[in-house]
N, C-alpha and C positions, 0 to 999 in steps of 0.2 A: 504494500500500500504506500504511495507515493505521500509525502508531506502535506501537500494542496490536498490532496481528498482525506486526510486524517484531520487536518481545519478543517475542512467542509462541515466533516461530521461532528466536530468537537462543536462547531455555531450551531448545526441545527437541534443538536442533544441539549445543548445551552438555552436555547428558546422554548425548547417544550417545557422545559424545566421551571424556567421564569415566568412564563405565560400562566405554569401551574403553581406559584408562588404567589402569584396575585391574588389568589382566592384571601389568601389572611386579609386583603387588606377591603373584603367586603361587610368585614364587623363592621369596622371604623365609620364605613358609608349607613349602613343601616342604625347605626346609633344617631349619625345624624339627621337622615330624615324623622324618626321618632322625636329629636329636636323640634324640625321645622314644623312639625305636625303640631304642636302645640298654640302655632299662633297660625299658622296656615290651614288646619285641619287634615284631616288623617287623607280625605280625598282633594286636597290641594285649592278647597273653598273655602273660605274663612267667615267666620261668623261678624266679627269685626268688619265692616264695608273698607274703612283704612286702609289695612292690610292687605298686599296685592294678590289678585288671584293667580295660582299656579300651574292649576288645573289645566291641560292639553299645553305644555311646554313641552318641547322637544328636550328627553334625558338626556340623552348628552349634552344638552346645553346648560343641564344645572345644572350637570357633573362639574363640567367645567367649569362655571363660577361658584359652585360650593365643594369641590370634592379637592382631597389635597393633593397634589403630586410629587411629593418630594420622595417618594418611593422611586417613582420612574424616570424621577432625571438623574438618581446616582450612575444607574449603567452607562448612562451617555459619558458623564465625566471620566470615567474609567475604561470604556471604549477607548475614547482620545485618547488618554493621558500612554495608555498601555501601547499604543500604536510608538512613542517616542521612544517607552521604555526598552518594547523589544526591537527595533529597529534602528534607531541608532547607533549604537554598540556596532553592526555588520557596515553601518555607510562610514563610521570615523577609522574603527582598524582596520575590515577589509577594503573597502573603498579609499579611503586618503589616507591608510598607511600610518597613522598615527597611534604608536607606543601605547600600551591598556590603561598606565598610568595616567597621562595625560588624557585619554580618553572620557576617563574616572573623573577627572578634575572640571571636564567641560560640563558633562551630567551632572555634576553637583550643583550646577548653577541652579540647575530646575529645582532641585529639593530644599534650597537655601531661601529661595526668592517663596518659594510656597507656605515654608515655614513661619518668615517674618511676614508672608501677606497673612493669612488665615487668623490670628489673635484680633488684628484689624475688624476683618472682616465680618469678624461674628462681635464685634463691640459694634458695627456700624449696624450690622442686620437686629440685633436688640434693639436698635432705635429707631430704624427707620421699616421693619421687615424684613423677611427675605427674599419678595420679588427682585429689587431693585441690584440689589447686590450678588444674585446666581445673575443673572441675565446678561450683567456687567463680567462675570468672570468665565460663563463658558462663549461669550460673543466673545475676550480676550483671548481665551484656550483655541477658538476656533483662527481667530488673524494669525497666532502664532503657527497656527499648522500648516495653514498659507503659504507662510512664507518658510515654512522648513519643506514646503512639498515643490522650491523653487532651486533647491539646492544641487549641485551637480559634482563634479569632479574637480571643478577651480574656484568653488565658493568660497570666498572671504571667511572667517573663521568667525568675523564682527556680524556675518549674517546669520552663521549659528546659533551665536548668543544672544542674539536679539529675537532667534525665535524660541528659544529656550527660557529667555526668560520671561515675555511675554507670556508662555506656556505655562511655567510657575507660577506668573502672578495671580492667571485665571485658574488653577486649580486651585491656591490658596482661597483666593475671592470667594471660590463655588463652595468649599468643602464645609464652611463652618455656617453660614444660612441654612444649608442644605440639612445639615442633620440639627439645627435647631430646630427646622421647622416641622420634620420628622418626627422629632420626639417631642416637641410641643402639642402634635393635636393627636398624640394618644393622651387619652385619659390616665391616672394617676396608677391605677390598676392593671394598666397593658402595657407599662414600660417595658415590659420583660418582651411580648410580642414585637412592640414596635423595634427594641433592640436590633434583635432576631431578625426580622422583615430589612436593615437596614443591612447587615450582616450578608443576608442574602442578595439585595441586589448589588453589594461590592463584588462577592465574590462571581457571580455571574459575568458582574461587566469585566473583569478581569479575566475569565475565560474568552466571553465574545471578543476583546480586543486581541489577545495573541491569537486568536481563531481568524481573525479576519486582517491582520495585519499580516500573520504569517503566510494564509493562503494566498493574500494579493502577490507579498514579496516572493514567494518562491512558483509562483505564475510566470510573473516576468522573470526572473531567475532563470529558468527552464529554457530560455529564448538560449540561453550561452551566448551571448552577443558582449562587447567590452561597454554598454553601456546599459547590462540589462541589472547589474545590482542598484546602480543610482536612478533606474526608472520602474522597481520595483518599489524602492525605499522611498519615491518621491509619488505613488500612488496608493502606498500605505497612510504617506502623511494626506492626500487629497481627500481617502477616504477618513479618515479620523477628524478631519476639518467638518467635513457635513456631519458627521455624527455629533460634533460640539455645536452646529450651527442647527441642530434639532433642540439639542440641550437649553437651547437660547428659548425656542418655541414654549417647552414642556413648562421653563422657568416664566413662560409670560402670563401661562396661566394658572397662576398661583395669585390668590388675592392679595396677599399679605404677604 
């Protein structure tokens, strides 16, 4: 079994999975309507004339503006983020020949810039939410994969780090809104689930992303061409870029 069809199967094993990881998070949904039913009524007519009627609203539409997302925009971040993790490493040693050490030292920019963003970012989402500030950091996670997906064989080293650290700054941005906002609209008694729920779509998006950065890289890889490692690694980062510029989306509809 070839590499590219071992990805293959490692994503689609990965989305059955996730897809059936969702189910946990149909409590959380039904404790709320039981909420809204209170001043809306249980069939979406309220007794109150005030109070707007619900009744023949399209659900998805007030999933969307009451239901929370911060489950399903982890795997996006992690998608991205894992597209740099495994794929760089093969474009700095085997593509530009650059020493492991040195190699080690440019990747740490990401994890430096992430570290001192994210303390920020979850003092700024305490005050203002966490719409504003996921939406800000995977829209930043996606320009940096941009421009790491322009990369080639004589790329300036200043293009690297500028997409690396961009890359940092928007996973920092993302990480600490994101799982406030997670553990905030579980109830005081499902901490433990919401942990757990939170747990699980890391770890998924952390499968999907070597699963799908490996499969692209070792696609174009196969071509055996002198320019097929740098136009594997630069379709890794394209695809990792839409997958943050989904992240952007999931994060817009978040009320709060």
């Amino acid at each position: 079994m070839t590499l590219s069809r071992l990805a293959a199967r490692t994503i689609f094993l990965a989305c059955v999975l996730l897809v059936g990881g969702n189910a946990f998070a149909a409590e959380g949904i039904a404790e709320k309507a039981k909420l809204c039913a209170t001043c809306h009524g249980e069939q979406g007519i309220p007794i109150n004339k005030t109070t707007p009627v619900i009744w023949g609203q399209n659900e998805g539409y007030l999933y969307l503006h009451h239901g929370d997302m911060s489950f399903f925009r982890a795997p996006f971040w992690l998608i991205a983020i894992y597209s740099v993790i495994f794929l760089m490493p093969f474009y700095l040693i085997q593509g530009r020949g650059f020493e492991p050490s040195m190699a080690g030292m440019i990747l740490t920019i990401q994890s430096v810039l992430m570290a001192i963003t994210a303390p920020f970012s979850g003092y700024i989402s305490d005050k203002i939410g966490s719409r504003l500030p996921g939406m800000v950091g995977m829209g930043t996670m996606s320009v940096g994969l941009l421009l790491l997906s322009t990369i080639n064989g004589v790329s300036g080293l200043w293009v690297i780090i500028l997409g690396l650290t961009l890359v940092g700054f928007g996973t920092g941005s993302f990480i600490s809104p994101n799982t406030s906002a997670l553990m905030g609209a579980a109830p005081g008694n499902q901490q433990g689930v919401a942990s757990a729920m939170q747990a699980e779509s890391r770890s998924f998006g952390m499968v999907l992303g070597i699963g799908l950065a490996g499969a692209i890289f070792t696609t174009h890889l196969a071509a055996n061409t002198p320019q097929a490692l740098f136009t594997g690694v630069d379709k890794g980062f394209l695809a990792g870029a839409g997958v943050a510029a989904l992240g952007v989306m999931t994060s817009y509809f978040k009320k709060r």
